[in-house]
C-alpha positions in Angstrom: -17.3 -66.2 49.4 -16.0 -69.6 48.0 -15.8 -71.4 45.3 -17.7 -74.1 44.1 -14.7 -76.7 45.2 -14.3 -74.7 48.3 -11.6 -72.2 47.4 -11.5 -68.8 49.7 -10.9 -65.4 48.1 -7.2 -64.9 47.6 -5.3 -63.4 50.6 -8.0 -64.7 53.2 -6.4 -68.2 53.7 -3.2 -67.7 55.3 -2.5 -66.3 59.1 -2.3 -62.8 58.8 1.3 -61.4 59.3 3.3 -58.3 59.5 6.2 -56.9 57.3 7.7 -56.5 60.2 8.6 -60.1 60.3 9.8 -60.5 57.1 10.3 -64.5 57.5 7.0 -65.4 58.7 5.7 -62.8 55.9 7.7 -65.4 53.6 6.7 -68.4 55.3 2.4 -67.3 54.9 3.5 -66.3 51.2 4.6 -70.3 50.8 1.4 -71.3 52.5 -0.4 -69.1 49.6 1.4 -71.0 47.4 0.3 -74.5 48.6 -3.0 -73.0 48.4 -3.2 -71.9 44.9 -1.4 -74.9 43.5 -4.3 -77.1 45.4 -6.9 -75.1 43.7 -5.1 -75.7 40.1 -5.5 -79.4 40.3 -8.8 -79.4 41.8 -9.4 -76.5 38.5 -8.1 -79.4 36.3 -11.1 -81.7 37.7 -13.1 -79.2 37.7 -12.7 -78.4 33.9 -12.8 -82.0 33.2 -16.3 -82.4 34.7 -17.9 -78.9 34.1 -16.1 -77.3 31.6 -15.1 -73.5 32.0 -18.0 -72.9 34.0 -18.0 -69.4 36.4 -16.2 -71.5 39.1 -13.7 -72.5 36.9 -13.6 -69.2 35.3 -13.0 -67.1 38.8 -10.4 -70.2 39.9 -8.1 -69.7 37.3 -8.3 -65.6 37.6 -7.3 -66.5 41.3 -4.6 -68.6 40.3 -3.0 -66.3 37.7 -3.4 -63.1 40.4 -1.4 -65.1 42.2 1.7 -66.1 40.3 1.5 -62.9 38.2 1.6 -60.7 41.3 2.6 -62.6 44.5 5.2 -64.9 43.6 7.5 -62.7 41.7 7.4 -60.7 44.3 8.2 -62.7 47.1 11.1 -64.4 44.5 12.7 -60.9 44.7 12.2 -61.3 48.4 14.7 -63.7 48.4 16.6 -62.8 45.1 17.7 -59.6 47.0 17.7 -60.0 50.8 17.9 -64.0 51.5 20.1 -65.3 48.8 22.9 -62.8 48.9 24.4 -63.4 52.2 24.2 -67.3 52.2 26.1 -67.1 48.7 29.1 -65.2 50.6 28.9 -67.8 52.9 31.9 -70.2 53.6 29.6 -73.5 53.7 29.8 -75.2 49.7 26.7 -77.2 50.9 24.5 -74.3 51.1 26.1 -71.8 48.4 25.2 -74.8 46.5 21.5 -74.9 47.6 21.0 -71.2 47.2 22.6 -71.7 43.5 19.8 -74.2 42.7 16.9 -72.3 44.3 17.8 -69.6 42.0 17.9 -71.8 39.0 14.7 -73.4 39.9 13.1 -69.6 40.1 14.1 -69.5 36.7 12.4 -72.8 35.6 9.3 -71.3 37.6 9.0 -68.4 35.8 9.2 -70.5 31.8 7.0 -73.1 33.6 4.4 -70.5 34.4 4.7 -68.8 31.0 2.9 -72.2 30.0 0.2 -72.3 32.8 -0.5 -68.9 32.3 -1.8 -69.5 28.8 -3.7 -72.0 29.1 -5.6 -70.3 32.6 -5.8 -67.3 30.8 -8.0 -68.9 27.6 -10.2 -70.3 30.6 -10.8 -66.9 31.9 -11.7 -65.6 28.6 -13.9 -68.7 28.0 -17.3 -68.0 27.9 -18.3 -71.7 26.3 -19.1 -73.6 29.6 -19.4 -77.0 26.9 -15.9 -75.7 25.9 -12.6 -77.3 28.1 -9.9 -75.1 26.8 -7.6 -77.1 29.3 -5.4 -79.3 26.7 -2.5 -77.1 27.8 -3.6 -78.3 31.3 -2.1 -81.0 30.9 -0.9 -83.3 34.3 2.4 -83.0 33.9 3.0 -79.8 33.6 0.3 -79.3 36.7 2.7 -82.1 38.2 5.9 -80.6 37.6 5.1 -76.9 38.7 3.5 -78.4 41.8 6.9 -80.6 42.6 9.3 -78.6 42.1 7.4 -75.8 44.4 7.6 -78.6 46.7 10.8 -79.0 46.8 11.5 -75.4 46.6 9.3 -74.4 49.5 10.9 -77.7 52.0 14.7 -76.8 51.7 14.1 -72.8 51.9 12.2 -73.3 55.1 14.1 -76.2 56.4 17.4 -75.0 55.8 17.7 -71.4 54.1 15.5 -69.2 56.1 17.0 -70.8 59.4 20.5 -69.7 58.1 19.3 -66.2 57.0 17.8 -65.7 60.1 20.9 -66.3 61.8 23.2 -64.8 58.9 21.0 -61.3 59.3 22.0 -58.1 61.1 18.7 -56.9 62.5 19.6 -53.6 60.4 19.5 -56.2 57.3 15.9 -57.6 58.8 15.1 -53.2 59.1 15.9 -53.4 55.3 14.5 -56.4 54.2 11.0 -55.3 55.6 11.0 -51.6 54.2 12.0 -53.0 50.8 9.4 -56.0 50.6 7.0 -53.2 52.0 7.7 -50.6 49.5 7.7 -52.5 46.6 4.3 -53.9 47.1 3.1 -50.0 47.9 2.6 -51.0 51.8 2.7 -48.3 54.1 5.6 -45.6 53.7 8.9 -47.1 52.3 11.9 -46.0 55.6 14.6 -43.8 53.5 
């Protein structure tokens, strides 16, 4: 089932992959992210043209499933199991990353407290004449997107390489049971 402006179902775009590889779990959960930030601007167009039609209507329930459920999560991902040992690390350059990553998942979360109401008076719009999109704005749309951008390119160009290599495959062990049991996946190891 798609959309109207060819958006799949939530969860069915990315390559399917296991807990048990915890970085490629947070690699697909990046690729997620790309997705649903694609379908908000094409839900801005959308809005503009149709109003909050049942495309738009089911395209901004996708969106705010996703940042309301997903990306906290996999922020705690690396919160709790990738940030900590780069920060003990020796190198200034990449304490220094890690430090900004954490501050930009703080500007995430006030940026989507925005988003969120503005997606969620679309959901509840049942007015396809009405655009309750003001708080859509561009530039808000723009600056979420960017700074995901930039977010996603230096965790997987330089912080998941150095985790992977800072990582005791006990700490990998870990790092899958946790992301598993917090999300109510299979049985959580002791």
């Amino acid at each position: 089932m798609t959309h109207k402006f060819n958006h799949p179902i939530p969860g069915f775009s990315a390559p399917a992959v296991g807990f048990e590889a915890p970085f490629d779990m947070l690699e697909a959960c990046h690729e997620r992210v790309v997705d649903r930030l694609a379908l908000l601007a094409r839900l801005q167009i959308h809005l503009r043209a149709h109003g909050c039609d049942a495309q738009a209507r089911q395209a901004a329930a996708d969106v705010l499933r996703y940042f309301d459920l997903a990306a906290p999560l996999h922020h705690q991902d690396e919160e709790i199991h990738v940030f900590p040992p780069l920060l003990a690390s020796a190198d200034p350059v990449l304490v220094q990353a890690i430090r900004g990553l954490q501050e930009q998942h703080r500007f995430m979360e006030r940026a989507w407290a925005h988003l969120r109401r503005v997606l969620l008076a679309v959901v509840a719009c049942e007015n396809t004449a009405a655009v309750p999109w003001a708080g859509l704005e561009a530039a808000a749309v723009a600056s979420f997107t960017a700074i995901y951008d930039g977010h996603i390119r230096l965790e997987e160009a330089v912080v998941y390489p150095a985790a992977r290599h800072a990582l005791a495959p006990l700490q990998w062990q870990t790092m899958s049971s946790d992301m598993m049991g917090r999300r109510g996946v299979g049985e959580q190891a002791a």
